[in-house]
MIBA-795719 format. One line per 10 residues: number of its first residue (from 1); for each residue z, x, y of C-alpha. Coordinates in nm, 4 decimals. Each point is the difference from the previous one (the first is absolute). Last residue first. Layout:
N
NUM> Z,X,Y | ...
This chain:
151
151> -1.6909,-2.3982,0.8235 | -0.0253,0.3580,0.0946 | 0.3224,0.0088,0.0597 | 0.0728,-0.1601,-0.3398 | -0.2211,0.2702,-0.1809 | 0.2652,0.2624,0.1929 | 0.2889,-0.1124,-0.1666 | -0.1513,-0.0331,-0.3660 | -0.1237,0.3738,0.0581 | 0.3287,0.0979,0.1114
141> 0.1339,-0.1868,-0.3197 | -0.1607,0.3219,-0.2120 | -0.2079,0.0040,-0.2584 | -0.2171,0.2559,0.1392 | 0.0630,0.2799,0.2611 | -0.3324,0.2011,-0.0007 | 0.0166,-0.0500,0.3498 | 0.3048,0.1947,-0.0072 | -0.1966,0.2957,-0.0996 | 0.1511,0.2570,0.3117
131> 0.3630,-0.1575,0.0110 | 0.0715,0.0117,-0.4253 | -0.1678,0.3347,-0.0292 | 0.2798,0.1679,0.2937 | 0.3011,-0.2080,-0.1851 | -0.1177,0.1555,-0.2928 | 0.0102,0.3288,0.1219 | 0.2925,-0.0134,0.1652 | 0.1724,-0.1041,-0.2919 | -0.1399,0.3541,-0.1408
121> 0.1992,0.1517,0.3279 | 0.3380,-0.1953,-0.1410 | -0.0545,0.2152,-0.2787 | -0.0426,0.3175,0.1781 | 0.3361,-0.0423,0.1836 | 0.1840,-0.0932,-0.3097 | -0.0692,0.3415,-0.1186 | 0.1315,0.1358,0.3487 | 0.3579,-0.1314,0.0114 | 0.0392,0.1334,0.2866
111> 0.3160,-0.2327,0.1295 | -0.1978,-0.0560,0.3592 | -0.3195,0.0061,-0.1988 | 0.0867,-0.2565,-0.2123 | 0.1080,-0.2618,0.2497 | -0.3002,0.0700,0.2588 | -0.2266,-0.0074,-0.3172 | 0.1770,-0.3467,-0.0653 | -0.0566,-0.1219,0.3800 | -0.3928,0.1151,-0.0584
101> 0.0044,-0.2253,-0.2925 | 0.1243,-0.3024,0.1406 | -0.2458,0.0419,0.2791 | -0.2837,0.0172,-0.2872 | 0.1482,-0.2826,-0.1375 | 0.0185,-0.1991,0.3077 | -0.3972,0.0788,0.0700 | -0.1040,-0.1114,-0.3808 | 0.2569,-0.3284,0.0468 | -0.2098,-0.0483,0.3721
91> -0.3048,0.0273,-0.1727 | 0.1076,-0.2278,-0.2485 | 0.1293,-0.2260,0.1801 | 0.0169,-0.2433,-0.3531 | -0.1588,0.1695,-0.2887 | 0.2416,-0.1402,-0.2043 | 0.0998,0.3175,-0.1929 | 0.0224,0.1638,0.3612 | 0.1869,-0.2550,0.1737 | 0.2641,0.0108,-0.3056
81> 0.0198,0.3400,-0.0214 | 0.0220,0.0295,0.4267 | 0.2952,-0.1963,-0.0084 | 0.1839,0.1120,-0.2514 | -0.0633,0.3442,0.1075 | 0.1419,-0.0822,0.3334 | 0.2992,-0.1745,-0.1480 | 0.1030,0.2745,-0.2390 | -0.0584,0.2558,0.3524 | 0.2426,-0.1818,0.2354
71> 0.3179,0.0994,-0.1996 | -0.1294,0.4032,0.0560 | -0.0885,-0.0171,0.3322 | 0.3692,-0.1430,0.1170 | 0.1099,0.2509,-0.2270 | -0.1670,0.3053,0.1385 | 0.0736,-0.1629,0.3446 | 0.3883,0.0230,-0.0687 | -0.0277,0.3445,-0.1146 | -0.1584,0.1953,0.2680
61> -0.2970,0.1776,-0.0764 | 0.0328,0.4018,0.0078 | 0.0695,0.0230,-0.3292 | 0.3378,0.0355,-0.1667 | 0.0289,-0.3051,-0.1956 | -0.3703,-0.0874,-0.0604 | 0.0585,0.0205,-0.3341 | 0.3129,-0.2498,-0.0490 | -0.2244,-0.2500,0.1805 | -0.1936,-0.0265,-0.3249
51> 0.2648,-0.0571,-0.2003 | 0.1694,-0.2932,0.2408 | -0.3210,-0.1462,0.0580 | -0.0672,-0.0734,-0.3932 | 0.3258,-0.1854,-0.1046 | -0.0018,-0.1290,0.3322 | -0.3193,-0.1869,0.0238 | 0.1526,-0.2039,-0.3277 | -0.1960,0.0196,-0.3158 | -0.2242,-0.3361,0.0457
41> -0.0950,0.1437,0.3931 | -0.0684,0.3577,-0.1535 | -0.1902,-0.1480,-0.2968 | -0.2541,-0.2204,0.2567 | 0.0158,0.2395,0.2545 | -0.1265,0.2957,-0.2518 | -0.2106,-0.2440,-0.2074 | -0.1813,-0.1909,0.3059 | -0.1427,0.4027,0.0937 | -0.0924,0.0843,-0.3224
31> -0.1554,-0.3461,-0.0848 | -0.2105,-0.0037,0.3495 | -0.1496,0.3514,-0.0873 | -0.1118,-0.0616,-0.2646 | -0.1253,-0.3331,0.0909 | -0.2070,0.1477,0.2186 | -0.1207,0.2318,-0.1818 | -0.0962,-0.2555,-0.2472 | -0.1883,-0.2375,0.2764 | -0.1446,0.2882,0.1606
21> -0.1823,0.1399,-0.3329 | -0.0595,-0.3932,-0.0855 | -0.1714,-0.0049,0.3507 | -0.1760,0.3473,-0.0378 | -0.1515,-0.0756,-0.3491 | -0.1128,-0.3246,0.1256 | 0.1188,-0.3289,0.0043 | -0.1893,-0.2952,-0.2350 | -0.2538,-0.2286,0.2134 | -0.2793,0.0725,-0.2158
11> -0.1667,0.1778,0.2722 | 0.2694,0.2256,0.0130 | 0.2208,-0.0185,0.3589 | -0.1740,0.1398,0.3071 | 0.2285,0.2491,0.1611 | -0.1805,0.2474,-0.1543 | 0.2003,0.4233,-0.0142 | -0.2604,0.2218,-0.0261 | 0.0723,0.2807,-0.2470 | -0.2836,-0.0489,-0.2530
1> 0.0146,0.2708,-0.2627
């Protein structure tokens, strides 16, 4: 089994295994993320902040920065769905992501709610194979962007 990882594209000009595996994961991960802003913005912000700040009530944070935190997050997901399912900045989409994920840990680890923990570590993961192959990125309008700057 052949591990190396080609940036030359297939000889017939089609992607390779690695860029369609990139392209998919990214997606992936671009759909979850656009889906939670996307549902939490069309739902109301409130009707899912106001739950989820009842459970840090009595932690250590204070309240009014748990909410401020909380209404931000729809819109950051949003943003970073879209980028990500457009392959626009998508390093920097890959990077935010991973500091979006870090904040969440932060979240879930103040309220220990452990099994959450481990998921949002599996994100991780992702978000780890999406910055080491993103030269494998393929079909993506960075690579539209940076064909006009070599232009």
């Amino acid at each position: 089994m052949n591990l190396m990882i080609s940036h030359e594209p297939n000889t017939d000009g089609t992607p390779t295994g690695w860029q369609l595996g990139y392209f998919f994961l990214r997606i992936m991960l671009g759909l979850n993320l656009f889906g939670h802003g996307f549902n939490r913005l069309v739902t109301g912000i409130g009707a899912w902040e106001g739950p989820m700040a009842e459970t840090f009530v009595g932690t250590y944070l204070p309240m009014p920065i748990v909410h401020a935190v909380l209404y931000t997050i729809p819109i950051i997901e949003l943003v970073l769905g879209v980028s990500l399912l457009l392959g626009l900045f998508t390093r920097w989409a890959v990077i935010g992501s991973a500091l979006l994920l870090i904040l969440l840990m932060f979240g879930h680890t103040v309220r220990q709610t452990w099994s959450t923990v481990h998921v949002i570590m599996a994100y991780g993961i992702y978000v780890w194979v999406l910055l080491v192959l993103q030269p494998q990125n393929w079909l993506a309008l960075d690579n539209k962007r940076a064909r006009k700057k070599v232009a």
